[in-house]
N, C-alpha and C positions, 0 to 999 in steps of 0.2 A: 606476470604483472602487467596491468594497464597503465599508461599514466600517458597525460596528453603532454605538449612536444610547449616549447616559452611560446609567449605570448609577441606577436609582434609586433605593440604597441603596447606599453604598461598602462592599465588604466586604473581608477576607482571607482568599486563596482559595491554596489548597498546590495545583498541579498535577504530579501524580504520572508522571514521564513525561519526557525532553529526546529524544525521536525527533521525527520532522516530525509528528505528530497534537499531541504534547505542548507545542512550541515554537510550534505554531501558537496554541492551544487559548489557552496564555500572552499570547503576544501583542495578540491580539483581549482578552482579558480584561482585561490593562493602559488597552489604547485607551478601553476601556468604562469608566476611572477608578477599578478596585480596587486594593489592594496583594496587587501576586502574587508569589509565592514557586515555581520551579520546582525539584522533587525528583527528582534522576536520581542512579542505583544507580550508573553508569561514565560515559562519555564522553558529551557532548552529540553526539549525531548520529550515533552509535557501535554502533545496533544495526542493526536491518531498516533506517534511514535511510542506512547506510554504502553498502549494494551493489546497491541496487536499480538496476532499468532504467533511472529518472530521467522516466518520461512522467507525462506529463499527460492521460490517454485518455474524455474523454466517450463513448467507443463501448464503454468496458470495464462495460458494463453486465449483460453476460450473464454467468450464474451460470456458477460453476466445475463446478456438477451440473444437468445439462440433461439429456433422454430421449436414453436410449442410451448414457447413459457408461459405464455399469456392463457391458457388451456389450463394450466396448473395453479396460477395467481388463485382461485376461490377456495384451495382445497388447502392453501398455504395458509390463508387467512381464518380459515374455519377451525385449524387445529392450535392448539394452544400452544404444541412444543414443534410449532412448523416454524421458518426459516427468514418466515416474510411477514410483519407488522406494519398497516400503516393507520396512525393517527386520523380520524373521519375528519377533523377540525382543516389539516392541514392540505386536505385531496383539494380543494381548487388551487392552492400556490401551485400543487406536484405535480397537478392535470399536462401540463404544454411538458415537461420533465417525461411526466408515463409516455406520453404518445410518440416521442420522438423515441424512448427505450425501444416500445414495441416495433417501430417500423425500423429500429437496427435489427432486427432480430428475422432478418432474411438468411437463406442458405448463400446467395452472394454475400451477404453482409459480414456473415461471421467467418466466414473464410478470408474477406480480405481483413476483417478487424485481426482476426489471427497471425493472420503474415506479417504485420504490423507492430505487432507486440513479440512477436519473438526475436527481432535482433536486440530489441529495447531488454529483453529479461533473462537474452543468453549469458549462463555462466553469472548467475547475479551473486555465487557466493565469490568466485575470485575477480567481479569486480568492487566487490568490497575490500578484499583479501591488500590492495595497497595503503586504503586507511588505515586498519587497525594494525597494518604493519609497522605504520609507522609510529602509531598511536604505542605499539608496544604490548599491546594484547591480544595476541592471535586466538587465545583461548575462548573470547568470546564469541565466535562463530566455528561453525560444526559440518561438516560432509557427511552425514550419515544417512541421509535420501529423504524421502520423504515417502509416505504410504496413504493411498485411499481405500475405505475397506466401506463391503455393502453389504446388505442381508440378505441378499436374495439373487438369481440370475434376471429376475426381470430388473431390477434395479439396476444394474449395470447395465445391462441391455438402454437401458431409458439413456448411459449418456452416451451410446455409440457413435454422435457422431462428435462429440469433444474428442473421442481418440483417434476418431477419423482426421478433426483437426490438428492432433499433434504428430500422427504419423504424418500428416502431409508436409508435417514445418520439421521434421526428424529430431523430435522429442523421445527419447530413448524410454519406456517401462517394460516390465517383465508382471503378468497376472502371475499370481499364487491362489491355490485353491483349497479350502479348507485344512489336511493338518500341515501341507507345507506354509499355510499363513501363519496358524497357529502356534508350530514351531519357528517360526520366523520372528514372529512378536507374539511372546507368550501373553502377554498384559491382556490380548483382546478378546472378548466374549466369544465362545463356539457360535452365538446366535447370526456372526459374522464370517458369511462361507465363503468371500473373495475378496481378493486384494488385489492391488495394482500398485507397484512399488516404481518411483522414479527413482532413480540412483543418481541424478546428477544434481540432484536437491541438497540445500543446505538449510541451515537456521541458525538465530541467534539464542544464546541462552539467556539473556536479557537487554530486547531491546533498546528500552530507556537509556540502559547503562553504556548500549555499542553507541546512541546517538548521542549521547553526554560524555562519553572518552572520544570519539572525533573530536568534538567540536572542542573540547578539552586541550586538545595537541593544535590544532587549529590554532589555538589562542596563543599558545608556546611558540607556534612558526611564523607568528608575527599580525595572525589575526585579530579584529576587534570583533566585540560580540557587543553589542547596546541593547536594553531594554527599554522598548519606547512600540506604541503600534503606531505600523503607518497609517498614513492616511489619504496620502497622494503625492504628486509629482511634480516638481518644477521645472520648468523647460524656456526656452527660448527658440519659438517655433517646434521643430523637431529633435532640437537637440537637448537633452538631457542635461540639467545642473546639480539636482538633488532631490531627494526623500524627503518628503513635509512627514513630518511625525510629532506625536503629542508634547513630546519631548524637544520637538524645534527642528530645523532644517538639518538634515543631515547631506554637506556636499557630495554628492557624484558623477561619474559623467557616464556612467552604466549601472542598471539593475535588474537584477533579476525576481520575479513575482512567486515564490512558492508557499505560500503561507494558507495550502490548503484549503480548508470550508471557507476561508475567509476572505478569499483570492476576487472573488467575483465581484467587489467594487472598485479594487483599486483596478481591474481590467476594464471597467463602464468605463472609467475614469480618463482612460485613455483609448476611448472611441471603441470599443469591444466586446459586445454584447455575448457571454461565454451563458450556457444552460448548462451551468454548476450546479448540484444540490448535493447534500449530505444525507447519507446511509448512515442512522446511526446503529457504532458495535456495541456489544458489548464481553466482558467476557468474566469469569469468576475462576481463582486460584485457589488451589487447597495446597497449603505450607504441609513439608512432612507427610505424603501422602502415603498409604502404606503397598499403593504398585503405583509403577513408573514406564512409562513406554519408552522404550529405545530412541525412536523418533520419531519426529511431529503425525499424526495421524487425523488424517480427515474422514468423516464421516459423511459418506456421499450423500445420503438419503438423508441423515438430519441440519447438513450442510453447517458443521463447525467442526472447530479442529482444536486437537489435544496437543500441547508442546512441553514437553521436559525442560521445564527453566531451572536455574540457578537457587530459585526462591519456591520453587514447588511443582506442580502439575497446573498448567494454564488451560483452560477452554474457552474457545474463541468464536463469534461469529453470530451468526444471526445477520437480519437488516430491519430496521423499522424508519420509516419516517416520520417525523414529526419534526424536523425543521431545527434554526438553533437555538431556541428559546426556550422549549417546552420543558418539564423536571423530568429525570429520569424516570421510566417504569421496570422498577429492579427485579420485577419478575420474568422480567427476561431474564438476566441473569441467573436469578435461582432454576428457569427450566436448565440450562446450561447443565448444571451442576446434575439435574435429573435425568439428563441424557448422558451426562458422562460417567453417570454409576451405569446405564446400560451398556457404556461401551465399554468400561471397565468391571467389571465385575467382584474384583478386588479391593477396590473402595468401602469404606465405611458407611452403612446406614447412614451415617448423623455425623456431626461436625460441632465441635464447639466452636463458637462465633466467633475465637480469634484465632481458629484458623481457618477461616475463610474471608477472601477479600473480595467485590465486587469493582465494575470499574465500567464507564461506559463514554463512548470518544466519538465522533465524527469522520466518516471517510468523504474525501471530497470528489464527489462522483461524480463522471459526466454518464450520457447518455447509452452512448455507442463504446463504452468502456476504454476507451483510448483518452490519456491523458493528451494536455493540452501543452505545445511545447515547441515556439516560435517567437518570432518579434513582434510585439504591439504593433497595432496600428496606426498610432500617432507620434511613435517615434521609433527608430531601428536599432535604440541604444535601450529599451526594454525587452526582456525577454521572459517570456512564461514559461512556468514549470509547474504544473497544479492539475489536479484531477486526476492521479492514479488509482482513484479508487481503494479494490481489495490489493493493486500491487506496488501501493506505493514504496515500502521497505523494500521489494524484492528489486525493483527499477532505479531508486533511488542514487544508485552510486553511477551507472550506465546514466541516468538522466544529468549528473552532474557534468560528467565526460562530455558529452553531447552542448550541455549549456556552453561550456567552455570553448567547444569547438568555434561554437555560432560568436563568441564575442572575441575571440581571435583571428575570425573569417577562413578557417578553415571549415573544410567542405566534411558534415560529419560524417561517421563511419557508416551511416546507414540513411537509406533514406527518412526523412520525419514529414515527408508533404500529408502521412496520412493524421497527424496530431496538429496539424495546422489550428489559428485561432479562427481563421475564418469559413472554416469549413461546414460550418450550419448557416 
């Protein structure tokens, strides 16, 4: 078990934020003996925390921009069930966004983005493993690994050097090759002749529910939860009084910013210029499915991921841009659904419409795929935690740990100069 050490000044601390980074961040904060107050705009667990995959992936260390992507972008875009969508309306806001992706996507780059994310995503199931200890539900999270599977030897071959990247940060997988995959996880199509299993992978079996029981127990240990969006920050010089929110001033003399796609004004706000944008997911569940995979399984080449939840078979993933405005385009989601009858083969032709649900969220993404996760600029009594991207659940309980550290002024466990705000 993880759990950071008291606090050496009791403070009150507004955590801007109820998705799993925010409820975490809260949590851990409380334990540390402050009075916390958690500020969410809608529902606790209502946003990116609703629809995600549910994994726990120590091996998701490799950057979303690695050498070559930018080669692959027209072939993503041209195919209807490819991985990559973006809005033509919305390419000049995303223009200065793309260009800073691409030029993280150096062989220096993703190797140091790597090393940078692995102490942040080590063991991310047992550092959840003290919330929901205490929360009293261990049930909702799973060790059973995690599995990537591809169709072909050149496809895996294509991500040689993401393994190259985990072997260098000693990321444990074991390949399997045709019937040992298939006896392994009978669920998968033969059309799928390799695997690569991480065994130290975990998941949740419903999201929503592990970030609405934290926050839940949260409330019982003495925490506030307000529903109010911020809006910005009051100070005296650099020092911190409280959270202007719709709802009225809320006192603080510390806060913390995790409130996701939406992070990037109240960070202006405070001298901060962050190149935030959101990857929209999406994903579609089929209730009562009639096969079910053991555990979470990615699909390297169609790049989304099947997870065994509580409530059904989940499919996950996809990226499209179009900013936070636009209406959903739910045929993303129905390709979902068309590729996971390929990956599953056991699946039903057809579906009646109630049992299928569609769902589509915002990851708040930075460039260079390393979340952002340090003190404002205009005060040392703010601190960021926003832009994990695809790993925000997996990071989310280790980014809380880390908040905590920095506003107790211990030194954290790892270095974070590489998530700095000011580092563009």
């Amino acid at each position: 078990m993880v759990t950071s050490g008291k606090a050496d000044k009791k403070r009150t601390v507004a955590v801007i934020g109820g998705g799993a980074v925010g409820v975490a961040t809260a949590s851990f904060l409380l334990r540390d003996g402050h009075d916390v107050v958690l500020i969410e705009r809608g529902g606790i667990g209502e946003g990116a925390s609703f629809g995600n995959a549910g994994v726990f992936a120590p091996s998701s260390v490799v950057p979303m921009s690695m050498p070559g992507t930018l080669a692959k972008v027209p072939g993503y875009l041209l195919d209807p069930l490819g991985p990559l969508s973006i809005r033509w309306s919305y390419l000049p806001t995303l223009a200065p966004w793309l260009v800073r992706f691409v030029r993280a996507g150096t062989q220096a780059g993703v190797r140091a983005q790597a090393r940078a994310l692995t102490p942040l995503l080590h063991d991310s199931y047992g550092a959840w493993l003290p919330l929901v200890r205490n929360a009293g539900d261990e049930a909702l999270i799973r060790r059973d690994g995690f599995l990537a599977v591809y169709r072909s030897q050149a496809d895996f071959e294509g991500d040689a050097l993401g393994y190259r990247l985990r072997r260098d940060n000693d990321i444990a997988f074991e390949v399997l090759r045709e019937d040992e995959l298939w006896q392994f996880e009978p669920s998968v199509s033969h059309d799928y002749t390799i695997g690569v299993l991480f065994p130290q992978a975990g998941n949740t079996v419903n999201p929503n529910r592990l970030v609405r029981t934290v926050a839940e127990q949260f409330q019982r240990d003495g925490g506030r939860i307000v529903a109010a969006q911020a809006r910005g920050f009051a100070r005296q010089g650099t020092t911190l009084t409280g959270v202007e929110t719709a709802a009225g001033l809320i006192p603080a003399d510390a806060a913390v910013v995790a409130a996701g796609a939406h992070s990037r004004p109240l960070a202006a706000g405070l001298g901060d210029s962050i190149p935030l944008d959101t990857e929209r997911g999406y994903h579609v569940l089929i209730a009562d499915p009639e096969t079910l995979p053991r555990r979470p399984i990615l699909d390297a080449s169609a790049k989304f991921v099947s997870t065994p939840m509580e409530t059904g078979l989940r499919m996950a993933g996809t990226v499209e841009f179009a900013g936070l405005e636009a209406p959903p385009n739910w045929t993303r989601a129905d390709y979902l659904l068309t590729l996971g009858r390929r990956l599953f083969p056991g699946l039903a032709p057809d579906y009646p419409q109630e049992r299928v649900s569609r769902w589509m969220g915002f990851r708040p993404s930075m460039p260079d795929s390393l979340p952002v996760i340090g003190r404002a600029s205009a005060s040392p009594d703010v601190v960021y935690a926003f832009g994990h991207g695809h790993v925000g659940l997996a990071s989310a309980a280790r980014t809380g740990m880390t908040v905590a550290d920095l506003l107790a002024g211990r030194p954290p466990a790892f270095d974070i100069t590489p998530f700095a705000p000011t580092r563009f």
